[in-house]
C-alpha positions as CSV (number, residue, x, y, z in Angstrom):
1,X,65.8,-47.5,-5.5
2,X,64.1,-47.3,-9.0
3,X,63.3,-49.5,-11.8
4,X,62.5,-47.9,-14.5
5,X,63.6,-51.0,-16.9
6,X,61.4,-53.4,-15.6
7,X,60.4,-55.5,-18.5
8,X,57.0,-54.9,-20.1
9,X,56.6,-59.1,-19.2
10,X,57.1,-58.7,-15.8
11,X,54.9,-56.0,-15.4
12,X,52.0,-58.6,-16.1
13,X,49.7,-60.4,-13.6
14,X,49.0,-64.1,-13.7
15,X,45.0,-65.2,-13.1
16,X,46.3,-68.2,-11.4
17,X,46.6,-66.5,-8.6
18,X,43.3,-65.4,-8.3
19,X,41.4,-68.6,-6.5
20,X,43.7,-68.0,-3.5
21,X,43.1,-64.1,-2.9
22,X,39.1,-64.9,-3.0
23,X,39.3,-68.2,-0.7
24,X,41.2,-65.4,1.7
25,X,38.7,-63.3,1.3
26,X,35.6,-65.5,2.4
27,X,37.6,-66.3,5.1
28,X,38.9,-63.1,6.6
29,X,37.1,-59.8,4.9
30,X,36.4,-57.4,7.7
31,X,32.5,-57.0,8.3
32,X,32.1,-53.7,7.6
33,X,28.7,-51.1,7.6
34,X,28.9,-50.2,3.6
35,X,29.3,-54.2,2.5
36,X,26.7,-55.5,4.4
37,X,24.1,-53.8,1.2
38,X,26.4,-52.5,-1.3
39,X,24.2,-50.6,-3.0
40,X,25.7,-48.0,-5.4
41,X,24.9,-45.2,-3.1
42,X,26.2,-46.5,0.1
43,X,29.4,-48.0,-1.7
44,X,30.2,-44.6,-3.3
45,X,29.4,-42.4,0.2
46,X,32.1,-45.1,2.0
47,X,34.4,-45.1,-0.6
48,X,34.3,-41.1,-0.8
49,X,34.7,-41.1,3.0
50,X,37.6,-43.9,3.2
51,X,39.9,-41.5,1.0
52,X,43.0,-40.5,3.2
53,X,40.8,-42.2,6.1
54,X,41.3,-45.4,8.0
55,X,38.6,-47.5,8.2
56,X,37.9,-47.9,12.0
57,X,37.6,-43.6,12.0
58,X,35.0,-43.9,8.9
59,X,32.6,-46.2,10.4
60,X,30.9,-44.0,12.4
61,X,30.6,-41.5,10.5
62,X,29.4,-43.6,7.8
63,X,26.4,-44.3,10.1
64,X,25.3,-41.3,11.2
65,X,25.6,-39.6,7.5
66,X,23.6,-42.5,6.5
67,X,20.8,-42.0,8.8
68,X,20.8,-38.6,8.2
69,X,21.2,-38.8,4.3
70,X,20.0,-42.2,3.5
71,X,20.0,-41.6,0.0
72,X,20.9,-39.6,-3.3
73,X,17.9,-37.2,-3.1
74,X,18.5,-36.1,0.8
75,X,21.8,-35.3,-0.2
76,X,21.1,-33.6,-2.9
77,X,18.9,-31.1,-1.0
78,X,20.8,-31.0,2.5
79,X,22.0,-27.5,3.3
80,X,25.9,-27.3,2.8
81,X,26.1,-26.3,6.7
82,X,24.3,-29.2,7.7
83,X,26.8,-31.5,5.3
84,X,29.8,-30.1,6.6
85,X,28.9,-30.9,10.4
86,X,28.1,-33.9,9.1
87,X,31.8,-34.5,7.7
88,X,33.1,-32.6,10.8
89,X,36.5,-34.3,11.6
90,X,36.6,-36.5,8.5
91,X,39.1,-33.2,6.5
92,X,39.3,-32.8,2.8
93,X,36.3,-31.0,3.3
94,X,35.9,-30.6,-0.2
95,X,35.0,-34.4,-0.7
96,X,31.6,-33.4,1.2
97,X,31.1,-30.7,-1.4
98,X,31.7,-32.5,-4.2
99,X,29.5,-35.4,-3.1
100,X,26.5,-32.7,-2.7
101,X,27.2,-31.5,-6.4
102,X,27.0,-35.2,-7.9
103,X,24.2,-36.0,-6.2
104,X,22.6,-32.8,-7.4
105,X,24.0,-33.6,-11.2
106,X,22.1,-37.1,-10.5
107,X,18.8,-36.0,-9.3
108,X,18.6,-33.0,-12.9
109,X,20.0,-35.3,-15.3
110,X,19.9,-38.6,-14.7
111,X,16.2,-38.6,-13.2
112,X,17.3,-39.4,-9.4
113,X,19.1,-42.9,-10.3
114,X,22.8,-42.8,-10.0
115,X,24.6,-44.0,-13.4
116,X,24.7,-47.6,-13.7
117,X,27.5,-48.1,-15.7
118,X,31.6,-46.9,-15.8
119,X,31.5,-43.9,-17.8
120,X,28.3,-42.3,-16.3
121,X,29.9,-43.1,-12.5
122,X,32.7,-41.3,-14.3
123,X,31.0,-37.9,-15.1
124,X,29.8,-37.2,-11.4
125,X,31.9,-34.7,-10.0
126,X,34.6,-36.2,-7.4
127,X,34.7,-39.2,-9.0
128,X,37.7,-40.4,-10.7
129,X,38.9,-44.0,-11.9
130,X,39.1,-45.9,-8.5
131,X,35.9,-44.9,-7.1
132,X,34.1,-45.2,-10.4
133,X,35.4,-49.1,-10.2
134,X,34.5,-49.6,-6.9
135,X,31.2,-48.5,-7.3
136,X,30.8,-49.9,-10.9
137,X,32.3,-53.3,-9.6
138,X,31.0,-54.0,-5.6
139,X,27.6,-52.7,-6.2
140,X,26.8,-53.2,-10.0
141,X,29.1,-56.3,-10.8
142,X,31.1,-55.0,-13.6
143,X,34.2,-56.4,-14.2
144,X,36.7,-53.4,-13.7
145,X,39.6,-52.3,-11.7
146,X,39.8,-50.3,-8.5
147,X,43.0,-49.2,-8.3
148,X,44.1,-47.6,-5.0
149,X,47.5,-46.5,-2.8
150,X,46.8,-50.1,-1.1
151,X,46.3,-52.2,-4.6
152,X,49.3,-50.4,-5.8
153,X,51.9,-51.7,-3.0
154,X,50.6,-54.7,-3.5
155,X,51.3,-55.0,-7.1
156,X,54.7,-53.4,-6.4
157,X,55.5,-56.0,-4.1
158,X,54.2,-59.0,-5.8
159,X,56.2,-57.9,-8.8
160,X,59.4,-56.7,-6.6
161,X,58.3,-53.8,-9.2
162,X,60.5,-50.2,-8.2
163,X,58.8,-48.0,-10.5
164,X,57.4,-44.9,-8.9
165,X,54.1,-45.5,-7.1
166,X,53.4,-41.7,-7.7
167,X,53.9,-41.5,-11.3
168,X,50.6,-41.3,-13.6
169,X,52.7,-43.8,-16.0
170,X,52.9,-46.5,-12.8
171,X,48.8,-46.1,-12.3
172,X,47.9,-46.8,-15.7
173,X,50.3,-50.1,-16.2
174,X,49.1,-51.3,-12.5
175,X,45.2,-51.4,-13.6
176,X,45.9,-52.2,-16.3
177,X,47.8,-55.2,-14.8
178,X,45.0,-55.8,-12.5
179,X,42.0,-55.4,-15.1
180,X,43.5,-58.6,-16.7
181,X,42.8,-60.9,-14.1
182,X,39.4,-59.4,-12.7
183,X,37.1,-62.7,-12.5
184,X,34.6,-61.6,-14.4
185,X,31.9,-63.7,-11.9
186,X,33.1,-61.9,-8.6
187,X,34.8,-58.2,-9.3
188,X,33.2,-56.4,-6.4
189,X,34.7,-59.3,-4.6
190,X,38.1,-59.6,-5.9
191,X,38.6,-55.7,-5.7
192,X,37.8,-55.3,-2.4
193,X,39.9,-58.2,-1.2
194,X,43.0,-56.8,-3.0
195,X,42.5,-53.5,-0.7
196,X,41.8,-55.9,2.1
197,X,45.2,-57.4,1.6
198,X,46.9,-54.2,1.4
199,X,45.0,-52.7,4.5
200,X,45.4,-55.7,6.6
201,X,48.3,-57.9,5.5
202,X,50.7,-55.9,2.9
203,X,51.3,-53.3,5.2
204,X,52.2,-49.8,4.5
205,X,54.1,-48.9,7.8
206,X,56.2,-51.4,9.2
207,X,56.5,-55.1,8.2
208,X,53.9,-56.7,6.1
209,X,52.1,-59.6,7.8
210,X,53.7,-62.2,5.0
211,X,53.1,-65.3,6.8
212,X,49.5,-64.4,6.6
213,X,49.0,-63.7,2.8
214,X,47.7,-65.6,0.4
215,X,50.2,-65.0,-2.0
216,X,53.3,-65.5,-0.4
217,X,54.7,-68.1,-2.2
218,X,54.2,-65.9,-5.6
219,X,55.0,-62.9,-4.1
220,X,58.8,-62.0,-5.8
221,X,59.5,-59.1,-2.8
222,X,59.2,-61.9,-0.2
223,X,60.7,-64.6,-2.1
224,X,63.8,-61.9,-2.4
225,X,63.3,-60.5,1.2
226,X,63.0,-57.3,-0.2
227,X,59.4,-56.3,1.0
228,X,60.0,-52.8,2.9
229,X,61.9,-51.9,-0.3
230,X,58.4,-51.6,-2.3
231,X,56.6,-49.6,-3.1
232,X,59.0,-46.7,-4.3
233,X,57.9,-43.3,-3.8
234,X,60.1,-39.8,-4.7
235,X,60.9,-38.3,-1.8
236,X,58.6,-35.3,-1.5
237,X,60.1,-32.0,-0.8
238,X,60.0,-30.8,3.2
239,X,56.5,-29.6,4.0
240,X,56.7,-25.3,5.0
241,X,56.1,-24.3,8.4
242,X,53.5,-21.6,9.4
243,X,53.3,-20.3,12.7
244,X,49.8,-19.4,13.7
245,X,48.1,-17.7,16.5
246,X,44.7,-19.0,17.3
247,X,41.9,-17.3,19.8
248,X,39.2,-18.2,21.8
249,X,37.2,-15.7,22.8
250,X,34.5,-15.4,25.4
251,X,31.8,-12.7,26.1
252,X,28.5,-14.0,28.0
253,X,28.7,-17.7,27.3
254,X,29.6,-17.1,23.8
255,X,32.6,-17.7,21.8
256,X,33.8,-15.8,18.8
257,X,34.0,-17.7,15.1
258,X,34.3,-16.4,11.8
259,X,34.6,-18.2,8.7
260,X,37.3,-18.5,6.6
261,X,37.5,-17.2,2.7
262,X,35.9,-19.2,0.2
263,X,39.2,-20.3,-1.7
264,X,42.6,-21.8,-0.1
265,X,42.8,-23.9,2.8
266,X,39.7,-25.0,4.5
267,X,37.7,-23.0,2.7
268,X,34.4,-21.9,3.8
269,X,35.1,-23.4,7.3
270,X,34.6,-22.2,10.5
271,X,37.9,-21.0,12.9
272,X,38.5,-19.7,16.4
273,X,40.1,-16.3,15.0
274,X,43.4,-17.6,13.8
275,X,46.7,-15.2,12.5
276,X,50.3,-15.7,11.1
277,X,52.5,-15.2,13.9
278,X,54.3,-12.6,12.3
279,X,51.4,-10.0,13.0
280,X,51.1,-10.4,16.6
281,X,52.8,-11.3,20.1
282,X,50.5,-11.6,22.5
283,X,49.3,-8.0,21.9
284,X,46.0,-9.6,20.6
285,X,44.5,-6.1,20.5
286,X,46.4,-4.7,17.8
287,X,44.6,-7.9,15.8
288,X,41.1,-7.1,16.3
289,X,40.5,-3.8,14.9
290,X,41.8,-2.6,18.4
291,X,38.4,-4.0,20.0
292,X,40.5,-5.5,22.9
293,X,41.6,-3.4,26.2
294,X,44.7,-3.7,26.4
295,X,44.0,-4.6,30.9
296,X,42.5,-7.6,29.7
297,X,44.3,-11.4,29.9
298,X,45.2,-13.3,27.5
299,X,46.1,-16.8,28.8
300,X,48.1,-19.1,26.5
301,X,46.1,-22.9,26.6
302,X,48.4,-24.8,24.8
303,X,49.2,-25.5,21.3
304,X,48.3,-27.8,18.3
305,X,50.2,-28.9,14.5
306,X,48.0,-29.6,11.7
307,X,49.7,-31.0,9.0
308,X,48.3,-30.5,5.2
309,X,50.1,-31.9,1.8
310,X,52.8,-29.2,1.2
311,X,51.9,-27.0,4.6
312,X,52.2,-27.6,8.2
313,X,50.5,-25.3,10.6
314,X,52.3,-25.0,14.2
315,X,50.1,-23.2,16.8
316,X,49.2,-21.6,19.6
317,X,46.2,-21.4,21.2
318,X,45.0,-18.4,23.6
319,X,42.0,-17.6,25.5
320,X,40.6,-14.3,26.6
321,X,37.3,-13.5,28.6
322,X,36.5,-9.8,27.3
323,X,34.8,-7.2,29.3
324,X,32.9,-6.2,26.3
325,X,32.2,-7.5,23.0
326,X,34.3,-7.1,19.9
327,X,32.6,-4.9,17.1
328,X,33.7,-6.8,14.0
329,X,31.2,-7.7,10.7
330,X,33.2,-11.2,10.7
331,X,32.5,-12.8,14.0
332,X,29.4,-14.5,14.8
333,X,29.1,-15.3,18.3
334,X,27.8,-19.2,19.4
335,X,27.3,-21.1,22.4
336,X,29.1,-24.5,23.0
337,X,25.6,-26.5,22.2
338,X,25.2,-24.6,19.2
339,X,29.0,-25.0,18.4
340,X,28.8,-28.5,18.9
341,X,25.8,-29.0,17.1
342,X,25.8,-26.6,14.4
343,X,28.8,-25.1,12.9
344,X,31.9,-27.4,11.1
345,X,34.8,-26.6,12.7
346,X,38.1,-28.5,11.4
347,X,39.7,-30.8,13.2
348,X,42.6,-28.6,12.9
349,X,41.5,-26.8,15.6
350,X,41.0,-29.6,18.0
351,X,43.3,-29.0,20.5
352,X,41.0,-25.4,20.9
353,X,37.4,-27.0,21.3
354,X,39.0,-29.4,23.5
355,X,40.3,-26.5,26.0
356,X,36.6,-25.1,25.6
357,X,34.3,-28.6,26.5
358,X,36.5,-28.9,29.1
359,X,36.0,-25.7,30.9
């Protein structure tokens, strides 16, 4: 179902419904760590965090990266290591990164103080249009949008709208939609109660909770009984498969790790020695430079998916105790405190360093 005719007047928001999404919002906003002081530094760490994250598997993480880096200098001058432990099991590693760089762009040339205003929020690396708004609206109290996935089937919905959710073209007429109602006395406020709704109430799986929304008797899906018809999306093409092979190796109470290439998929990352299928069965010695005796076991432990935006990785895990250890420049060789506390491993990989806490 599209809709690519919808009428430029229909594609318009009315302020009058305003005063009823804010009353909702006294009255049901989630307490949350980041809105309890929204300065601009802890609203842009959670909204940075929150992208393709729920919010009950942010929180703590939110916490402990704030008492770690509890503000723009700290992170700024943590060691990237340290930062990606610190994102360990949040994914999109490159967020962490990117949050490192702005704050090191703020601290040379904008003397420590994050940007207090749209278009400076703008210029710091990682940030694009929504978290600018948020950041700009909750913790500053400018009026402008914060248009996210959640606003967006919102809007559709209210507007029984069918244009394509992933199109640029549907972005820019949505804020621009929602920028024209923004009460100019409480934008933090009305932004984050628009992705409250569509969090909590204007569902994205399943039913929406209408009976609970403020603006159900507005809202033209519902009045039309048409809500799990919106928002439209293009079907995406079928993700491609990889089969990998992934090892856990053991010599004296250490276990192997290496990291992976600076470019590509969780890059700079640390991996149990991982391999296309297509180079190995479970002849694990013709992997490793032929380090392995051939006697040894290798014992399959069981296997894991990972799934990224146009690639999903099927493995399977094995685990081999070696008689001696491997001679190879790209292993490094930890202990499961050190891999705990030290070394950023994906989540990708849980299903391994579950196998290996348990043991």
């Amino acid at each position: 179902m599209t809709n690519s005719n919808t009428h430029t007047d229909e594609k318009k928001l009315d302020s009058s419904i305003v005063p009823a999404l804010l009353n909702w919002y006294d009255h049901n906003a989630r307490i949350l760590p980041w809105r309890s002081e929204p300065s601009p530094y802890r609203v842009w760490i959670s909204e940075i965090m929150l992208q393709q994250t729920r919010v009950e598997a942010v929180k703590p993480y939110y916490d402990r990266f704030m008492e770690a880096l509890p503000d723009v200098k700290a992170l700024a001058e943590v060691e990237e290591e340290k930062l990606l432990k610190l994102w360990e099991g949040l994914g999109y590693y490159n967020r962490a990164r990117n949050l490192k760089r702005a704050a090191e762009t703020v601290m040379e040339e904008f003397g420590g103080k994050i940007p207090e205003n749209y278009e400076g929020l703008l210029s710091l690396k990682g940030i694009g249009e929504y978290t600018a708004g948020a950041i700009a609206s909750i913790a500053l109290k400018i009026p402008v949008p914060a248009v996210d996935g959640n606003v967006m089937r919102v809007v559709a919905r209210l507007l029984a709208c069918g244009d394509d959710v992933l199109k640029v073209s549907t972005k820019r007429w949505m804020t621009k939609a929602v920028a024209s109602i923004i009460p100019k006395e409480r934008p933090g406020d009305f932004n984050q109660a628009l992705m409250e709704l569509g969090a909590v109430v204007c569902l994205p799986n399943g039913a929406p909770l209408c009976e609970k929304c403020p603006w159900d008797t507005v809202c033209k899906a519902h009045y039309q009984d048409r809500e799990q018809e919106f928002p439209y999306k293009q079907p995406k093409k079928s993700r491609k498969i990889q089969k990998k092979a992934v090892y856990l190796l053991e010599y004296e109470n250490r276990f192997a790790l290496r990291k992976r290439p600076e470019s590509g998929l969780l890059a700079g990352l640390w991996e149990f020695p991982t391999f296309d299928c297509g180079q190995q069965g479970d002849n694990v010695d013709k992997i490793l430079d032929n380090s392995v005796e051939s006697s040894e076991n290798v014992d399959k432990i069981g296997t894991g998916k990972h799934i990224f935006s146009h690639i999903e990785w099927h493995m399977t895990g094995y685990y081999i105790l070696l008689q001696k250890k491997l001679k190879s420049d790209s292993l490094i060789w930890v202990t499961k405190e050190e891999l705990e506390q030290e070394y950023a491993v994906p989540s990708a990989f849980a299903f391994m360093k579950d196998f290996l806490y348990k043991q």
